[in-house]
DRENTORKOL-3810 file (N, C-alpha, C; in nm, 4 decimals):
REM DRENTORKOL-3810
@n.u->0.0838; n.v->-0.1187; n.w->0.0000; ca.u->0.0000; ca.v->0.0000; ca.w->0.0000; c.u->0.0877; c.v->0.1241; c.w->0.0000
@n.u->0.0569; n.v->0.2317; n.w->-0.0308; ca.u->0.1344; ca.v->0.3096; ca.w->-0.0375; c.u->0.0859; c.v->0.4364; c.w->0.0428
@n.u->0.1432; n.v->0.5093; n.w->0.0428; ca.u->0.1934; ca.v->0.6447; ca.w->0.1335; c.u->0.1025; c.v->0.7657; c.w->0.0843
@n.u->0.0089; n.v->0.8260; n.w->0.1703; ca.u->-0.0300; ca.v->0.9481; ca.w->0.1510; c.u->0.0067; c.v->1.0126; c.w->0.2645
@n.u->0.0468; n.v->1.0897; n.w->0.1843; ca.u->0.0682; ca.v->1.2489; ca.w->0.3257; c.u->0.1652; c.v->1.1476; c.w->0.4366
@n.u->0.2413; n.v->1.0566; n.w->0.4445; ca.u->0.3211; ca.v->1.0412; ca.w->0.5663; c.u->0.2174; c.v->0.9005; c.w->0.6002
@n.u->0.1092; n.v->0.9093; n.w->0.6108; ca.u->0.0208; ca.v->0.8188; ca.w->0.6449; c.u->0.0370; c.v->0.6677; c.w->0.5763
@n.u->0.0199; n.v->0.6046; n.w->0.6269; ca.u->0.0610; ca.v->0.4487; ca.w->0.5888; c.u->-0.0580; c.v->0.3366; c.w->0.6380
@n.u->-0.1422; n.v->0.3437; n.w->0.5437; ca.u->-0.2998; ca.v->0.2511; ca.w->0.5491; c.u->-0.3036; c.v->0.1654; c.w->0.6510
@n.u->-0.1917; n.v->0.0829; n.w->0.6695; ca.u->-0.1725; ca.v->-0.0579; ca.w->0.7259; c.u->-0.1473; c.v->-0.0123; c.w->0.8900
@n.u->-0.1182; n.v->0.0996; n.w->0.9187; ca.u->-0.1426; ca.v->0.1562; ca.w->1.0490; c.u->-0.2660; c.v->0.1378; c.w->1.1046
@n.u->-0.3885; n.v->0.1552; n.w->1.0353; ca.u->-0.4621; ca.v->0.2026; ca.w->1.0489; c.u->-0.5714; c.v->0.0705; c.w->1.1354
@n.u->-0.5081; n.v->-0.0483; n.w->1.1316; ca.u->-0.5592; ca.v->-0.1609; ca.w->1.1882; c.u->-0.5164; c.v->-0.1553; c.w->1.3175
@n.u->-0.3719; n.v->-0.1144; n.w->1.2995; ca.u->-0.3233; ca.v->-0.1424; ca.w->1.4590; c.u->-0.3724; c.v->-0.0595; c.w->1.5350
@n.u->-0.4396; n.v->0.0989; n.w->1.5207; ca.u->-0.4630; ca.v->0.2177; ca.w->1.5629; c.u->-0.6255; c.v->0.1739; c.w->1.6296
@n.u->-0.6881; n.v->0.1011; n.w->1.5509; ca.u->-0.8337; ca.v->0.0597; ca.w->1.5712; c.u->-0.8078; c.v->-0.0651; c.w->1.6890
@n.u->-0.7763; n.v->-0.1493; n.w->1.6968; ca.u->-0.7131; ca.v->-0.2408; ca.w->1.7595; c.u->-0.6198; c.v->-0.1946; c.w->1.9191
@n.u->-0.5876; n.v->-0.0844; n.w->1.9091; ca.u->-0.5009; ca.v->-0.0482; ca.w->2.0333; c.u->-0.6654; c.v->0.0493; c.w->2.0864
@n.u->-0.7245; n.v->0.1383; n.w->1.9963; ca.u->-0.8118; ca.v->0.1989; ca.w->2.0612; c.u->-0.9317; c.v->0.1252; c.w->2.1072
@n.u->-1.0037; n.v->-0.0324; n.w->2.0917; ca.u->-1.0723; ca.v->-0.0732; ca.w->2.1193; c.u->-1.0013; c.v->-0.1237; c.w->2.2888
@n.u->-0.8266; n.v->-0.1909; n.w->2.2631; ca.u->-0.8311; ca.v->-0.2131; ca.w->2.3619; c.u->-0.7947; c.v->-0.1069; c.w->2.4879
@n.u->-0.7785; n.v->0.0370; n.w->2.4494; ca.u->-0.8202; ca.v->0.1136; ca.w->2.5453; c.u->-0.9513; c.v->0.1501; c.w->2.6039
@n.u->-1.0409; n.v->0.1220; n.w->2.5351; ca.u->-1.1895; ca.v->0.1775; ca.w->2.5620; c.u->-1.2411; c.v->-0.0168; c.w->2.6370
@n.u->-1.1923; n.v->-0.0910; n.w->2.6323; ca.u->-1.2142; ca.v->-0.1788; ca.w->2.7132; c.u->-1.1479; c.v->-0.1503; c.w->2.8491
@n.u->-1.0146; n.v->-0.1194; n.w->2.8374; ca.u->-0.9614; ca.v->-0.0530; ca.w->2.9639; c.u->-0.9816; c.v->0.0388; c.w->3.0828
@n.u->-1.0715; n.v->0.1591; n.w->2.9970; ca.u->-1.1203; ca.v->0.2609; ca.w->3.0652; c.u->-1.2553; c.v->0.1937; c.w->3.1057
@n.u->-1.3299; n.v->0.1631; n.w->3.0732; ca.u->-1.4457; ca.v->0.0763; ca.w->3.0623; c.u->-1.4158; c.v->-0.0093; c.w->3.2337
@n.u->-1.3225; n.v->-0.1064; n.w->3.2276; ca.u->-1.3071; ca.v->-0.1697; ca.w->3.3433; c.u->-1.2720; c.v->-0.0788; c.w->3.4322
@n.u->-1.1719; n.v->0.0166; n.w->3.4386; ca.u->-1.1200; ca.v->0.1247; ca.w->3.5214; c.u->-1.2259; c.v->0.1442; c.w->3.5756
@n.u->-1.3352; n.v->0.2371; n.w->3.4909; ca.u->-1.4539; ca.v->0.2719; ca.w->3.5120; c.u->-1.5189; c.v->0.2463; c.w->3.6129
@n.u->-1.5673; n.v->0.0880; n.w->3.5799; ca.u->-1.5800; ca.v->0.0108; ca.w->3.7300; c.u->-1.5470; c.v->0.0233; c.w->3.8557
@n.u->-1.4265; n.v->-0.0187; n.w->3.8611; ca.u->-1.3718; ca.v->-0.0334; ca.w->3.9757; c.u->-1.3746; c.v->0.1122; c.w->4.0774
@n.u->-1.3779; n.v->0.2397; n.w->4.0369; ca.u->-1.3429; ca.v->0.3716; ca.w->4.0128; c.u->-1.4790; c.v->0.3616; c.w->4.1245
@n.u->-1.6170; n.v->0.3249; n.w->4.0327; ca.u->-1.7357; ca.v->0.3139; ca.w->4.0781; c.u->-1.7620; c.v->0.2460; c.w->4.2089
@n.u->-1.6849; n.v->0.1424; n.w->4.2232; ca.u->-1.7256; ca.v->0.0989; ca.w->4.3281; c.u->-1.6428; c.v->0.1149; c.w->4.4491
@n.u->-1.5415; n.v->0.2392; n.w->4.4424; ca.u->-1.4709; ca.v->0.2436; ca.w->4.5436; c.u->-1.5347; c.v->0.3863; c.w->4.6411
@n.u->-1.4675; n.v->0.3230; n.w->4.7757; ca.u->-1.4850; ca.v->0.4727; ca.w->4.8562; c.u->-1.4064; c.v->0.5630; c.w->4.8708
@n.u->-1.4280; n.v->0.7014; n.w->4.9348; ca.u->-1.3211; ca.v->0.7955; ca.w->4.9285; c.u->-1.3915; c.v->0.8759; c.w->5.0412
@n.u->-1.3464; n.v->0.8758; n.w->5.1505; ca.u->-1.3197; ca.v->0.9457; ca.w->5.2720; c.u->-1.2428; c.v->1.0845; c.w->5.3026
@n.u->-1.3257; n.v->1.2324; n.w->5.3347; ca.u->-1.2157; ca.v->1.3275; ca.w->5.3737; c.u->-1.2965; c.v->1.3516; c.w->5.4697
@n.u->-1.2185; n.v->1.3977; n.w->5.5910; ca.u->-1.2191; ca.v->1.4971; ca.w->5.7270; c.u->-1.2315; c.v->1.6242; c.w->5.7468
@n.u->-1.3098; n.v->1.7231; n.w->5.8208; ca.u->-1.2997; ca.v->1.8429; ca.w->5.8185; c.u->-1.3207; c.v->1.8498; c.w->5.9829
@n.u->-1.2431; n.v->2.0172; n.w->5.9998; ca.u->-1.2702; ca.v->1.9998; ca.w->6.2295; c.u->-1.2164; c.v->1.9605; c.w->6.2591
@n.u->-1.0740; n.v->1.8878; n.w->6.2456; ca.u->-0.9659; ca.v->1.7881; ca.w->6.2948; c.u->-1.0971; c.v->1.6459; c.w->6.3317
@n.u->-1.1914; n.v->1.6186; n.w->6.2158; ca.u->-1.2255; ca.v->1.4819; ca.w->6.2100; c.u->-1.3532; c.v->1.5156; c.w->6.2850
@n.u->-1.3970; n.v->1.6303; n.w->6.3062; ca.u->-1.5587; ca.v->1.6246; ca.w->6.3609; c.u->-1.6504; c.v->1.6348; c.w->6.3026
@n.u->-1.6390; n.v->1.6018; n.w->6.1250; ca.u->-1.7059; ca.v->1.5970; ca.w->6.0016; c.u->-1.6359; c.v->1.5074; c.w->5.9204
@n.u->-1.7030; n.v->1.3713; n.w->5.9070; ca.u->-1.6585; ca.v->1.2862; ca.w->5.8066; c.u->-1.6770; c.v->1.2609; c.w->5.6722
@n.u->-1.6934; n.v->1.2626; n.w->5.5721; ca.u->-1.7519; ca.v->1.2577; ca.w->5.4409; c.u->-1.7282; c.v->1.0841; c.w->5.3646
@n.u->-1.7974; n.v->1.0256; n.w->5.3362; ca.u->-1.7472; ca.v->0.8613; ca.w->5.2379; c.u->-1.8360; c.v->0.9183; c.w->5.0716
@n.u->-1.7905; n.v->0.9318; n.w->4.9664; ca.u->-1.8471; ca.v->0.9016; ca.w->4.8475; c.u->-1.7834; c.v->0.7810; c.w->4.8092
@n.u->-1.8790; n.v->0.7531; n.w->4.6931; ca.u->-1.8385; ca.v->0.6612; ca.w->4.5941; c.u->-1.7478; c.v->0.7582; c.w->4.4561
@n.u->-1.7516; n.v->0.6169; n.w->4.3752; ca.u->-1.6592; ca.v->0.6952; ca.w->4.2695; c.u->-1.7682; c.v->0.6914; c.w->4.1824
@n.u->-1.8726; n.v->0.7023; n.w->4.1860; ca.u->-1.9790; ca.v->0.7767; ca.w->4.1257; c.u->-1.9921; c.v->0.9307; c.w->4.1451
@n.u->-1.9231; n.v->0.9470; n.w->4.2565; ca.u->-1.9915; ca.v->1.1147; ca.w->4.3499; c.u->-2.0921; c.v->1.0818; c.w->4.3950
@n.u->-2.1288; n.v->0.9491; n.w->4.4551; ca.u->-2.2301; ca.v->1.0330; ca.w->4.5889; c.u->-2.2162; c.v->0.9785; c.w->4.7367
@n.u->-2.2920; n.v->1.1150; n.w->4.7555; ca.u->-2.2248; ca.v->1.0847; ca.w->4.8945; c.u->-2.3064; c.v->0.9136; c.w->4.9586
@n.u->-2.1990; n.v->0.8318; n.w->5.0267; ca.u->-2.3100; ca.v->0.7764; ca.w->5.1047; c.u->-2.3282; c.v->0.7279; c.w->5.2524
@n.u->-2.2070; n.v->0.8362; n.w->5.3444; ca.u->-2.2090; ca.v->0.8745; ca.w->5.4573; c.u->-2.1584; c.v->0.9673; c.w->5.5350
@n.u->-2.1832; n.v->1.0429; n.w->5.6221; ca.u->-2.1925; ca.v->1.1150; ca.w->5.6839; c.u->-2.1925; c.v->1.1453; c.w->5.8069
@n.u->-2.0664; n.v->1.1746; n.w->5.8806; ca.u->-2.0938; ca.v->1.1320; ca.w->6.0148; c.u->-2.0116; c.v->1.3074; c.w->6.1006
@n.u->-2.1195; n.v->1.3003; n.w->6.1801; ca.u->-2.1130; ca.v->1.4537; ca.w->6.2483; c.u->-2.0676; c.v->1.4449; c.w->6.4365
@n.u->-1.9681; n.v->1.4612; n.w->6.4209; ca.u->-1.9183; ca.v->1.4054; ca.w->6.6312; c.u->-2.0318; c.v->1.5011; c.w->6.6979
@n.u->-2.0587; n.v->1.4514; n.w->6.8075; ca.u->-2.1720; ca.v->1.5505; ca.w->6.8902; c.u->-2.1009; c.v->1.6912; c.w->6.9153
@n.u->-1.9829; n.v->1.6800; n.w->6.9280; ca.u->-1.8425; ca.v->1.8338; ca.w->6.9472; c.u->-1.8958; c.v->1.8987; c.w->6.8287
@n.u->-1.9333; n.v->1.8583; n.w->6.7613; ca.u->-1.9273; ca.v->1.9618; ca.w->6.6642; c.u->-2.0839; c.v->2.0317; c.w->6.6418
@n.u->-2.1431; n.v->2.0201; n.w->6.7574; ca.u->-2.2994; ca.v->2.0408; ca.w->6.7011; c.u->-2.2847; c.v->2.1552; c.w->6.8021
@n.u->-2.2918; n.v->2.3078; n.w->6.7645; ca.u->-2.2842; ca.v->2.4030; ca.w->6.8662; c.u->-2.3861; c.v->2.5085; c.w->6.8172
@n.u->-2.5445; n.v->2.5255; n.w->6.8844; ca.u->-2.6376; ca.v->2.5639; ca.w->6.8273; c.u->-2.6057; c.v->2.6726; c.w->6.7852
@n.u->-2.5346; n.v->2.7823; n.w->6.8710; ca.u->-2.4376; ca.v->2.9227; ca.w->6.8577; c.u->-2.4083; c.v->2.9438; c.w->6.7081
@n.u->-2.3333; n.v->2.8143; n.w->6.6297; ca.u->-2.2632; ca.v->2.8502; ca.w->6.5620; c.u->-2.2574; c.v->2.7441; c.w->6.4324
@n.u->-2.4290; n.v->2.7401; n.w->6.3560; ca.u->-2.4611; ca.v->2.6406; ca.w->6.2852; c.u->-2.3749; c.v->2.6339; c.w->6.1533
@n.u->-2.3360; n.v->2.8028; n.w->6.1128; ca.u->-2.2166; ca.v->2.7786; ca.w->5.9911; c.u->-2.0846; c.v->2.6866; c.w->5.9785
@n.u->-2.0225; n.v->2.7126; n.w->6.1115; ca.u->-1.9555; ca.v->2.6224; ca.w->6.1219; c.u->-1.9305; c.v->2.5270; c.w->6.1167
@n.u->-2.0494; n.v->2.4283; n.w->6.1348; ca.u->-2.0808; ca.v->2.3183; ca.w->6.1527; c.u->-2.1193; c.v->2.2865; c.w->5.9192
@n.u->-2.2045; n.v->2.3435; n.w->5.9057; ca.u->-2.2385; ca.v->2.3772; ca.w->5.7770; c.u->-2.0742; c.v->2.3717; c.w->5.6977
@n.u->-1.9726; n.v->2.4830; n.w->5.7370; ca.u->-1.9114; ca.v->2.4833; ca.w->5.6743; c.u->-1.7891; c.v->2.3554; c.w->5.6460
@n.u->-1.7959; n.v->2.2597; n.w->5.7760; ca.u->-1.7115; ca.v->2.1524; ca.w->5.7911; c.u->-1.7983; c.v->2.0288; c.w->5.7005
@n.u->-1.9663; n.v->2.0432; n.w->5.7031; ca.u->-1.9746; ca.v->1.9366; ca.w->5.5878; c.u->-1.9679; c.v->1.9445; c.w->5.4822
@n.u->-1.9441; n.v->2.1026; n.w->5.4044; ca.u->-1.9157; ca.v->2.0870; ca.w->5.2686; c.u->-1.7686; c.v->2.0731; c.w->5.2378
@n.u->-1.6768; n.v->2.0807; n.w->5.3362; ca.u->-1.5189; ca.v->2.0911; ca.w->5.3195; c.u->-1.5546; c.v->1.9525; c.w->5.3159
@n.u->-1.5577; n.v->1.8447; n.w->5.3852; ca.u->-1.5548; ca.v->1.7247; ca.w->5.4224; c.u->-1.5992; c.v->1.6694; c.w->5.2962
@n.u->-1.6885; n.v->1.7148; n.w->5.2232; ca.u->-1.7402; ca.v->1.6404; ca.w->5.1060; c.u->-1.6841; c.v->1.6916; c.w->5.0213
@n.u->-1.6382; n.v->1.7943; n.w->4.9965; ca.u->-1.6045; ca.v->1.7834; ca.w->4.8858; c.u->-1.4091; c.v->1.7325; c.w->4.8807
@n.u->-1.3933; n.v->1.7392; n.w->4.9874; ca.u->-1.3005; ca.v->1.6988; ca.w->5.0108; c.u->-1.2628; c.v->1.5106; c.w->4.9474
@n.u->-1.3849; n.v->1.4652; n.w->4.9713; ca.u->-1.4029; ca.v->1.3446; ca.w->4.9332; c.u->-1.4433; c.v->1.3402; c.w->4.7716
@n.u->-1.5305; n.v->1.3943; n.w->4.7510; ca.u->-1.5431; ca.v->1.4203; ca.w->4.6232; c.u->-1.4126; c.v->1.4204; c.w->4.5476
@n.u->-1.2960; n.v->1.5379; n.w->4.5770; ca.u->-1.1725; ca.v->1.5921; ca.w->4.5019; c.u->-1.1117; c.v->1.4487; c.w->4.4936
@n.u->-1.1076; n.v->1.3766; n.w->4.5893; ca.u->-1.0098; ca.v->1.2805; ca.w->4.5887; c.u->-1.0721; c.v->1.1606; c.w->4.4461
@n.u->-1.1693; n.v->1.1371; n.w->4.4533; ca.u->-1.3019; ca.v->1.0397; ca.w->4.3775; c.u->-1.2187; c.v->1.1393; c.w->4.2356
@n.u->-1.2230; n.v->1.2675; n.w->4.2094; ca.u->-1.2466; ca.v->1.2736; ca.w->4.0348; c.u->-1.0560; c.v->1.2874; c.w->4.0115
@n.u->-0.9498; n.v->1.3560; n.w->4.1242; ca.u->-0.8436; ca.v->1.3282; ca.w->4.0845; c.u->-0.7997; c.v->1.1659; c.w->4.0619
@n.u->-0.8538; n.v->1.0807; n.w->4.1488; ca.u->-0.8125; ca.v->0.9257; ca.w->4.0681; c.u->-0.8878; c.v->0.9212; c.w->3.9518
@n.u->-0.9846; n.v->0.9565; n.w->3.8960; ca.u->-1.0406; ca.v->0.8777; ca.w->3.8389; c.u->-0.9589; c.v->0.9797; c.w->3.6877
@n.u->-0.9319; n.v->1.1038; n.w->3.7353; ca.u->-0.8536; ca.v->1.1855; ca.w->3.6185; c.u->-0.7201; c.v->1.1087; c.w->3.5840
@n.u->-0.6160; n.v->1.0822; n.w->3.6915; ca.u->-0.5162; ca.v->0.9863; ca.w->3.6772; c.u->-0.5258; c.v->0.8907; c.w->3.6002
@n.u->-0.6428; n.v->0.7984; n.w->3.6425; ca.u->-0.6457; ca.v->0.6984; ca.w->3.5957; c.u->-0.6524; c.v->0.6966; c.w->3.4233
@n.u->-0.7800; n.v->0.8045; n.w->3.3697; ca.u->-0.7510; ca.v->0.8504; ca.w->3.2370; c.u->-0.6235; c.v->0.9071; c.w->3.1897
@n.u->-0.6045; n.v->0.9526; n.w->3.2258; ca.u->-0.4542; ca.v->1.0220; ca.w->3.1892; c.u->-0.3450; c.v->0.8973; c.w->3.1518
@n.u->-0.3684; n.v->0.7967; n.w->3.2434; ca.u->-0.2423; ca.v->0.6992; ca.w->3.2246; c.u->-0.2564; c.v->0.5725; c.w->3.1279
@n.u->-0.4395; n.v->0.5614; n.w->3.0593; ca.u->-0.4550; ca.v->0.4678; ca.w->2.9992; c.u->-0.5136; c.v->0.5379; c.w->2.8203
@n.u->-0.5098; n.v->0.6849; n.w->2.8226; ca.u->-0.5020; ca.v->0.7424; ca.w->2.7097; c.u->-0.3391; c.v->0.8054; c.w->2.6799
@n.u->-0.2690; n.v->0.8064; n.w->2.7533; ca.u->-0.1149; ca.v->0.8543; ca.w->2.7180; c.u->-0.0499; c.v->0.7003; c.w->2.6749
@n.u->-0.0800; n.v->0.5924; n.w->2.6810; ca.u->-0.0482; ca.v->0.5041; ca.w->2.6053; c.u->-0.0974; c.v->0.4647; c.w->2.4732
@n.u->-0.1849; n.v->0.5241; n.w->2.4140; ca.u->-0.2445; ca.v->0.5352; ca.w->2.2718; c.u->-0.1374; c.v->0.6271; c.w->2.1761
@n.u->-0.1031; n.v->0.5794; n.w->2.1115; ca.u->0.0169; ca.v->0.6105; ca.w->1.9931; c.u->-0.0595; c.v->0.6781; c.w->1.8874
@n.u->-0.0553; n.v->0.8198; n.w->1.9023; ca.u->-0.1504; ca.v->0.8488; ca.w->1.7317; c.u->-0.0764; c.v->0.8885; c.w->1.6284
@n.u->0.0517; n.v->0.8988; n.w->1.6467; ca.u->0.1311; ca.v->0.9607; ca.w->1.5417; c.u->0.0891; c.v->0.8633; c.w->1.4155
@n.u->0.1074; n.v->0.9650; n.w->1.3202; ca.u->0.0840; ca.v->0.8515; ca.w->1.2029; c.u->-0.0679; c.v->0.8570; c.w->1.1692
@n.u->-0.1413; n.v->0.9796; n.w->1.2434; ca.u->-0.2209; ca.v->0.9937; ca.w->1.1550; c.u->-0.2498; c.v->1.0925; c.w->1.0630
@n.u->-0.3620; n.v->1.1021; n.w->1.0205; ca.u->-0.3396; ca.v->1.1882; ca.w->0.8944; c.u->-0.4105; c.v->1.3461; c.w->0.9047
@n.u->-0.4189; n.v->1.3556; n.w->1.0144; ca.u->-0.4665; ca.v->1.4895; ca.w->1.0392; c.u->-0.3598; c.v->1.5431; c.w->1.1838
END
């Protein structure tokens, strides 16, 4: 076969072939991603946060120390640190994880 523009036809199997078996990869990643937990602390730990690697939350745990009628923001403000705290951790793996199974896809060699 011959050569357009740099491009070389017979690439073009292996390119389909490496990208199916990345999208099976991410696919399983996916999974696992999903079914894990991710825990952050706020208050030196008087606000707990658990998501999944879906993002949601699915516990929540508030020490009685931290319930001070005086001062309900506070309290307010330690469960959204806490979650999202958990949250950050849930989308930086799951960004990693893309990052490390699309930087092994070779595209040189194509034609655009």
């Amino acid at each position: 076969m011959g050569r357009r523009n740099g491009f070389v036809p017979g690439n073009m199997n292996n390119m389909l072939k490496q990208a199916q078996r990345m999208q099976r990869q991410m696919e399983e990643k996916q999974h696992e991603l999903e079914e894990k937990e991710y825990t952050a602390a706020a208050g030196g730990g008087a606000v707990e946060a658990v998501v999944t690697g879906k993002k949601q939350l699915t516990k929540l745990t508030i020490s009685p120390d931290a319930v001070d009628p005086d001062d309900v923001e506070m309290l307010q403000d330690m469960v959204i640190a806490a979650v999202n705290g958990a949250l950050s951790q849930a989308e930086e793996e799951s960004d990693m994880l893309m990052h490390n199974i699309s930087s092994g896809l070779n595209l040189s060699g194509l034609p655009f």
